[in-house]
C-alpha positions as CSV (number, residue, x, y, z in Angstrom):
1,X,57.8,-13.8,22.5
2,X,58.0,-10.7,25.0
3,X,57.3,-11.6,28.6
4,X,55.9,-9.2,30.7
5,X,56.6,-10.7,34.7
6,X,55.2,-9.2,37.6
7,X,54.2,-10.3,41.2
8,X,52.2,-9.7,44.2
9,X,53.0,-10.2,47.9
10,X,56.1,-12.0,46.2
11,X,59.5,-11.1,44.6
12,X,60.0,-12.0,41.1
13,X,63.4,-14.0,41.2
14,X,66.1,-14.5,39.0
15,X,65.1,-18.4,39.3
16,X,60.9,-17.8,39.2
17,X,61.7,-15.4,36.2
18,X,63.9,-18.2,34.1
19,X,61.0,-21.0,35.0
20,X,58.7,-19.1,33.7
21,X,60.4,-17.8,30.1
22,X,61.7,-21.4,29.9
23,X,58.6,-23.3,30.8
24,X,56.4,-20.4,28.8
25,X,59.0,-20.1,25.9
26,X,58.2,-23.7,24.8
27,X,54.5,-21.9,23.5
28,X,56.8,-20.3,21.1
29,X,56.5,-22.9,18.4
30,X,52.6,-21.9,18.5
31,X,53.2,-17.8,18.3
32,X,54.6,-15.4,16.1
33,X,57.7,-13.3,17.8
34,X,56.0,-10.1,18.7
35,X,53.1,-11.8,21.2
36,X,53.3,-10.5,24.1
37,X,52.9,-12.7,27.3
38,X,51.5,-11.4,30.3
39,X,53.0,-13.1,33.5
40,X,51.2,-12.2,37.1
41,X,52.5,-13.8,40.2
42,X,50.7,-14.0,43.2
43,X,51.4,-14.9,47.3
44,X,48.2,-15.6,49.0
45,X,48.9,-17.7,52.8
46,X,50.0,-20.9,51.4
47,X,48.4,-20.5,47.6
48,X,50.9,-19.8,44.8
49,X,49.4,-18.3,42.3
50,X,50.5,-18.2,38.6
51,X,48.0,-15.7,36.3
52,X,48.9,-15.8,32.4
53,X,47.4,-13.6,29.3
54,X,48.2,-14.2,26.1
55,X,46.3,-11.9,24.0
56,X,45.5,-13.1,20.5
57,X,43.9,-11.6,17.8
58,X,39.8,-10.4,18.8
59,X,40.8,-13.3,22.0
60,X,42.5,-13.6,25.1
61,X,43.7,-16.9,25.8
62,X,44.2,-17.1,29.5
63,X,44.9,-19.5,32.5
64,X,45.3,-19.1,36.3
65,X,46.8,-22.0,38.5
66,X,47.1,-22.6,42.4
67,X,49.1,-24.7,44.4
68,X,51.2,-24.7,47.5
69,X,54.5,-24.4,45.1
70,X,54.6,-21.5,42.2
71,X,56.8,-24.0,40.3
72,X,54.2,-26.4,40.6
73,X,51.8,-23.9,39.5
74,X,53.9,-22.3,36.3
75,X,54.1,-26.4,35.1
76,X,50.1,-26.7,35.7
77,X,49.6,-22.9,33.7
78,X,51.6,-24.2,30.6
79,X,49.6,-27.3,30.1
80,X,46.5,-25.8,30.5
81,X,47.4,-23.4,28.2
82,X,48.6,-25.5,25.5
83,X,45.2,-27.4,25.8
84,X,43.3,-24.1,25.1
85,X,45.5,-23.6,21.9
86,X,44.8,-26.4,20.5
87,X,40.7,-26.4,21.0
88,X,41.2,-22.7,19.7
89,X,43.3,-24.0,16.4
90,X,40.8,-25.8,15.4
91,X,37.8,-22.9,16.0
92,X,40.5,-20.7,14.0
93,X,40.4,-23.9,11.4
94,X,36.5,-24.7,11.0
95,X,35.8,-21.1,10.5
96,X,39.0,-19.9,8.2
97,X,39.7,-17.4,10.4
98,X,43.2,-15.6,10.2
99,X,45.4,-17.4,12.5
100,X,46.9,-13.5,13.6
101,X,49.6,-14.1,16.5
102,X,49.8,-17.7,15.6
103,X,52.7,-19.4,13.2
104,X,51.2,-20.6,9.8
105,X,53.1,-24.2,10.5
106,X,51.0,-24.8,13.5
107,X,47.6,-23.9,11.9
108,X,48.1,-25.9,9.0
109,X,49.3,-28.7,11.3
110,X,47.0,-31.8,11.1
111,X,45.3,-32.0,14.5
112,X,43.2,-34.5,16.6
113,X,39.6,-33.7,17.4
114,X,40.3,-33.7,21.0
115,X,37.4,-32.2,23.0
116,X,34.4,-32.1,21.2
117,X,31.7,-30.0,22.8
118,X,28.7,-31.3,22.9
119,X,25.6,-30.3,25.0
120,X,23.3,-33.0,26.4
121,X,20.9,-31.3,28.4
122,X,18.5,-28.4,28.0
123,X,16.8,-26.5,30.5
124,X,14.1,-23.8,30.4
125,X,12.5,-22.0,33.5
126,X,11.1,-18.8,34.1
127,X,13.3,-15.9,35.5
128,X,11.7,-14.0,38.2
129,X,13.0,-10.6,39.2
130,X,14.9,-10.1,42.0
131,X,17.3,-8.4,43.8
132,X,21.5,-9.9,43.6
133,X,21.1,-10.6,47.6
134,X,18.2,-12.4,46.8
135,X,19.1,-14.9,43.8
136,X,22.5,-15.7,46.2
137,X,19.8,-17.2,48.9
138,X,18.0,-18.6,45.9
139,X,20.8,-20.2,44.3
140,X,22.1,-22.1,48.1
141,X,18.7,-23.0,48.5
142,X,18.9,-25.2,45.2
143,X,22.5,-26.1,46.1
144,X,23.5,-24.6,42.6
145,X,27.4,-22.7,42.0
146,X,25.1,-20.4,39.6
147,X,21.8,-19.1,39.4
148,X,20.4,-16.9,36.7
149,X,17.5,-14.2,37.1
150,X,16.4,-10.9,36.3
151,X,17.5,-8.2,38.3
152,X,15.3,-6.1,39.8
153,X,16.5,-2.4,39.8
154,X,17.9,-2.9,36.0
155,X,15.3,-5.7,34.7
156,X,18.7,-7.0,32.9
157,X,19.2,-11.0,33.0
158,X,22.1,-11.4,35.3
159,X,24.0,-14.9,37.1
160,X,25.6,-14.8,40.7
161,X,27.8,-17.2,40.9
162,X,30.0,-18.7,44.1
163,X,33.6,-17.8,44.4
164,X,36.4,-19.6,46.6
165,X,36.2,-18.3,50.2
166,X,32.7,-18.3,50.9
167,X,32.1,-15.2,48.6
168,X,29.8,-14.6,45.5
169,X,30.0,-12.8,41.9
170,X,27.9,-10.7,40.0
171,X,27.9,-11.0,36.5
172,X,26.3,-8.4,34.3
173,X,25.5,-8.0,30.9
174,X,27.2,-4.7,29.2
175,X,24.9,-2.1,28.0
């Protein structure tokens, strides 16, 4: 696997750079030896942030962890990442997909159904046009981390969602 390291607000050390292709390299069992992993390290006041991108074939498999401890965090990344392989194994599986970046031993490994996903609630409602500003005050009047509506100057359906720090997202469909 090729490991691509880089940092913000923090140097990448001999010691941060051999946790990470040690902790990392143990995903090597799952890839091929040409995927490329994409390593970003972040310094934030006390947050350590790990950021890692796996790109896989037509998917990017990816996971971001925070702590107070980036060593803490590249332990939390690896995990979370491994748990993402194996709910996309078995999508690559049920639909006899080409497993691309992945090693042939580890698709045609037996696996346990771990996570099935099932949804147990529907809603419907009518989406009113508005403006982003507006669905924001809409959505912490409901007390929601989401609200969906249609927006106003591009009568697209949109969500705002809230972000750490007291801050809100936009998310907008491509055209």
């Amino acid at each position: 696997m090729r490991f691509t390291i880089s940092g913000k607000n923090i140097e990448v050390t001999d010691g941060l750079r051999s946790a990470v292709t040690d902790k990392l390299g143990k995903l090597e069992r799952y890839f091929t030896p040409e995927t490329e992993i994409i390593v970003t390290m972040s310094v934030e006041k006390e947050r350590q942030k790990i950021e890692v991108t796996i790109p896989v074939k037509g998917n990017i498999i990816r996971s971001e962890q925070v702590s107070n401890d980036m060593y803490v965090s590249i332990d939390l990344v690896e995990e979370v990442i491994e748990r993402q392989l194996r709910k996309y194994k078995n999508k690559i599986v049920e639909k006899h997909q080409d497993g691309g970046n992945f090693r042939q031993e580890f698709i045609e490994k037996e696996v346990e159904d771990e996570e099935e996903i099932k949804i147990i609630r529907t809603k419907h409602f009518g989406i009113k046009p508005m403006y982003p500003e507006d669905a924001c005050v809409q959505m912490e009047l409901l007390g929601h981390n989401f609200f969906v509506f249609r927006n106003a100057e591009t009568d697209e359906v949109c969500v705002v969602y809230k972000r750490k720090g007291n801050t809100y997202g936009l998310i907008e469909p491509e055209c």
